[in-house]
C-alpha positions in Angstrom: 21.7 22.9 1.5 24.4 21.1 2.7 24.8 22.3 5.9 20.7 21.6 6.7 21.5 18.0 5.9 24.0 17.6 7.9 22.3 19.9 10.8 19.4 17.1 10.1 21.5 14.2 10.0 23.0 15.2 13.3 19.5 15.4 14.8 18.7 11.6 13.5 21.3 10.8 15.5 20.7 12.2 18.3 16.9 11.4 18.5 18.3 7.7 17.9 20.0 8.2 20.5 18.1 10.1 23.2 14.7 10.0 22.1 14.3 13.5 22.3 14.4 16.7 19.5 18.1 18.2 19.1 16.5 21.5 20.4 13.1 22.7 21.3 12.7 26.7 21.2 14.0 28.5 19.1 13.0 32.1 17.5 14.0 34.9 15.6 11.1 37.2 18.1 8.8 36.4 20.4 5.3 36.9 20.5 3.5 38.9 23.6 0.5 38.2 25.2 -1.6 41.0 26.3 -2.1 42.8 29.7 -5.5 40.9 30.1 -4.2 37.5 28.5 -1.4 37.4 30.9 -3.4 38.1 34.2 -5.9 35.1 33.2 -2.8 32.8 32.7 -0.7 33.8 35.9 -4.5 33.4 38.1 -5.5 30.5 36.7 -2.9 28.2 34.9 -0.8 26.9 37.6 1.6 25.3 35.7 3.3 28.3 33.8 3.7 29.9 37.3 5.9 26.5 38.3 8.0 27.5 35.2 11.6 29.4 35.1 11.5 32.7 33.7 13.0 32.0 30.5 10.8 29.5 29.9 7.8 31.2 30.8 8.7 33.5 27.8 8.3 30.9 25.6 5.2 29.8 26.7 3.8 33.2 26.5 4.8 33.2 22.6 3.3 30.1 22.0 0.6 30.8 23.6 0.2 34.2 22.2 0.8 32.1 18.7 -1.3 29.3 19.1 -4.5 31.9 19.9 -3.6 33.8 17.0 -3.7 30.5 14.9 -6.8 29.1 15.6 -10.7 30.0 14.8 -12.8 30.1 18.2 -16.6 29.7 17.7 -19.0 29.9 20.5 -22.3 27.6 20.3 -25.9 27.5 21.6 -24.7 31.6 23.0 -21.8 31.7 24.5 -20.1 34.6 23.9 -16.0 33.3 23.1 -14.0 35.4 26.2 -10.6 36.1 26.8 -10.1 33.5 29.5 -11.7 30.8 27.1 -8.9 31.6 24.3 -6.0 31.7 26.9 -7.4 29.0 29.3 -8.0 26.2 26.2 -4.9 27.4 24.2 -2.9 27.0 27.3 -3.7 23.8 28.0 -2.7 22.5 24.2 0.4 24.8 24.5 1.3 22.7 28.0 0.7 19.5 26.6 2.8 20.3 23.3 5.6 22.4 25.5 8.7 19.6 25.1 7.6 20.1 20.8 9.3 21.5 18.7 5.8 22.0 16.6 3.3 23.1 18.9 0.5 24.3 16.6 -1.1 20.7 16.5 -2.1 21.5 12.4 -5.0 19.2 12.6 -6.6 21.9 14.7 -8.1 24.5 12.8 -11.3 25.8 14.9 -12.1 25.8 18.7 -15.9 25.4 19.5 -17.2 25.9 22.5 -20.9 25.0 23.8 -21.8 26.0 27.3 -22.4 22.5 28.8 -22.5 19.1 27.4 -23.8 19.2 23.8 -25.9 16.5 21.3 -23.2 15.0 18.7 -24.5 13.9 15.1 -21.2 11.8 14.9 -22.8 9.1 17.5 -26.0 10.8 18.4 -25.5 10.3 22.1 -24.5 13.7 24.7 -20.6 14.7 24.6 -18.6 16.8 27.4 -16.2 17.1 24.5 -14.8 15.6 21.0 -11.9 16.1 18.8 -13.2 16.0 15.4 -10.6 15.4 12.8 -12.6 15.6 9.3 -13.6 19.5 10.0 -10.0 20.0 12.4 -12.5 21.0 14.8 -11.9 20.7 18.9 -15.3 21.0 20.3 -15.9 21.2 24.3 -18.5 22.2 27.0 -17.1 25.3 28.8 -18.6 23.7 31.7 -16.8 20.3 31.8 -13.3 22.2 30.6 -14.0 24.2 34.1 -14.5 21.4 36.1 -11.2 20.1 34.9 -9.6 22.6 36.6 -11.6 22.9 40.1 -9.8 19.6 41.1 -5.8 19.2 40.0 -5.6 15.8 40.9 -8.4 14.2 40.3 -7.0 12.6 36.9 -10.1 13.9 35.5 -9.6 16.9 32.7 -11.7 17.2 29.8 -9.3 20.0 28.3 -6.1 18.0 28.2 -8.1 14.3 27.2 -9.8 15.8 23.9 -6.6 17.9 23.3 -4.1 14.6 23.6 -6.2 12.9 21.1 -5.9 15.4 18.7 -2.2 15.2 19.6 -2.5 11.7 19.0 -4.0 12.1 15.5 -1.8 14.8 14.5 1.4 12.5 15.0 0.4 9.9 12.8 -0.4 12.7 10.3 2.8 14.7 10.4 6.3 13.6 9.9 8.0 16.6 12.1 10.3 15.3 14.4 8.2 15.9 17.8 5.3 14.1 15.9 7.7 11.1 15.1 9.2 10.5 18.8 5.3 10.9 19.8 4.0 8.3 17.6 6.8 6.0 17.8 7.2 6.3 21.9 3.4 5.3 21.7 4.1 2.0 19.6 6.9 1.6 22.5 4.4 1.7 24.8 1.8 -0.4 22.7 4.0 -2.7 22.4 5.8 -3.1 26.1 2.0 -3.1 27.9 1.3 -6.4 25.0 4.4 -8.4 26.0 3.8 -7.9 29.8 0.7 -9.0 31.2 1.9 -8.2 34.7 2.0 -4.5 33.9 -1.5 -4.5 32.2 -3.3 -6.3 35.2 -1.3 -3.8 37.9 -3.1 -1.1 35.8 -6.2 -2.5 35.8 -6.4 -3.8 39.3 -5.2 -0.8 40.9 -7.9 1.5 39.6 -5.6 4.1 39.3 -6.7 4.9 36.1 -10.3 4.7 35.8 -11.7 2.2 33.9 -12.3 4.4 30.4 -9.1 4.3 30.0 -9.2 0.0 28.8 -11.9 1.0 26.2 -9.4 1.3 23.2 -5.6 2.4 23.2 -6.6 6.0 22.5 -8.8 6.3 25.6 -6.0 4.9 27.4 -3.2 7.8 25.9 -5.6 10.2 26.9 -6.1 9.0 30.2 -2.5 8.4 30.9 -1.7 11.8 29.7 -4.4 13.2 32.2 -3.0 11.6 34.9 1.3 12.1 33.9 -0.2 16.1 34.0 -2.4 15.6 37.4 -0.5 13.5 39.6 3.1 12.7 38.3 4.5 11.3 41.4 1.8 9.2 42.3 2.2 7.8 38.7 5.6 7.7 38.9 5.8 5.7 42.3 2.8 3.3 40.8 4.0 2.6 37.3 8.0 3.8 36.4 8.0 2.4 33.4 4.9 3.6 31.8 5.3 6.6 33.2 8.6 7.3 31.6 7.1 6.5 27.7 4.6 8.7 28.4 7.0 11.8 29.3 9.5 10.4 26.7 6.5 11.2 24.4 5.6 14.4 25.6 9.6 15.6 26.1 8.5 16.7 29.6 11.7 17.5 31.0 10.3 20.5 33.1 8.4 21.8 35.7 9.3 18.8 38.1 8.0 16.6 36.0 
């Protein structure tokens, strides 16, 4: 007992201090993903291939994890595949790779309609929605695709609906990856409100299209998109956005 609160005092410290978690991975074994799984993800999911191989490992036992964890329904007849458990699962397990918590708890079920789908929660035609009440992440199979065809478009439907249940989850959960989220998002709240200058550049330079200035969690998840897409761009165009965003994500990898 005493030596977990010291461990934990330690890492309040050094979160204080560097804004980061006192380790990442860490486990006792390691999870495999199957011949087929790991085919789909080294031919379609470029950015484990950018990764060293030790920390390809880990991805491939979160992954293996996070598909074991959650429920995958398909809708309207689609028939749940292989490449739709590793192809959505990797994309949370990317966006959640600098946690120590990947398993995003208020994600329980994964539901999957062909294309875009009628939604009783606004009666209008979604591509995708996070659902929070039934912990459900629902998308169009067609639109997650699409996300994909074009890597730097800023445009992917996977990793938007996926941050905002990111978003949701660290304003639920009091784990330390969940804390440096949140609070490196009121950082950012609060730095865009005191400095006009910075909010007009991102307006006027269109860089982010203009969904993102409908509320602050269109704009995370449009921000997010585009840190994944096109770092470098964003980096060039916007430094100091662009480091809260990775300071939230503890994206220290990958060349990002």
């Amino acid at each position: 007992m005493i030596l977990r609160y010291v461990i934990k005092l330690v890492e309040i410290a050094y979160v204080i201090k560097h804004k980061k978690p006192l380790y990442t991975h860490f486990y006792f074994f390691k999870r495999k993903l199957s011949t087929s799984q790991k085919s789909i993800l080294k031919r379609k999911f470029s950015f484990y291939n950018r990764l060293p191989k030790a920390h390809k490992l880990y991805f491939e036992h979160r992954l293996a994890s996070f598909i074991k964890d959650k429920d995958f329904l398909g809708r309207q007849g689609v028939i749940v595949s292989e490449e739709m458990k590793v192809l959505i699962s990797a994309t949370a397990v990317m966006l959640t790779f600098g946690f120590r918590d990947f398993y995003i708890g208020l994600i329980s079920k994964i539901v999957i309609y062909p294309k875009e789908f009628y939604s009783k929660s606004n009666n209008a035609y979604h591509k995708g929605e996070f659902n929070p009440k039934f912990k459900a992440l629902v998308l169009s199979w067609e639109d997650f695709e699409k996300g994909y065809e074009n890597g730097n478009d800023n445009l992917n439907l996977g990793i938007h609906e996926i941050t905002h249940a990111i978003h949701l989850n660290s304003m639920k959960e009091r784990d330390v990856s969940s804390t440096i989220f949140s609070d490196s998002f009121k950082e950012l709240s609060e730095l865009l409100s005191r400095h006009e200058q910075i909010r007009e550049a991102l307006i006027s330079s269109e860089y982010f299209r203009r969904y993102a200035f409908t509320n602050q969690f269109e704009f995370l998840a449009v921000a997010i998109e585009s840190f994944i897409e096109t770092p470098q761009e964003f980096k060039s165009q916007f430094p100091v956005v662009y480091k809260k965003v990775k300071q939230m994500l503890n994206f220290d990898f990958a060349d990002y």
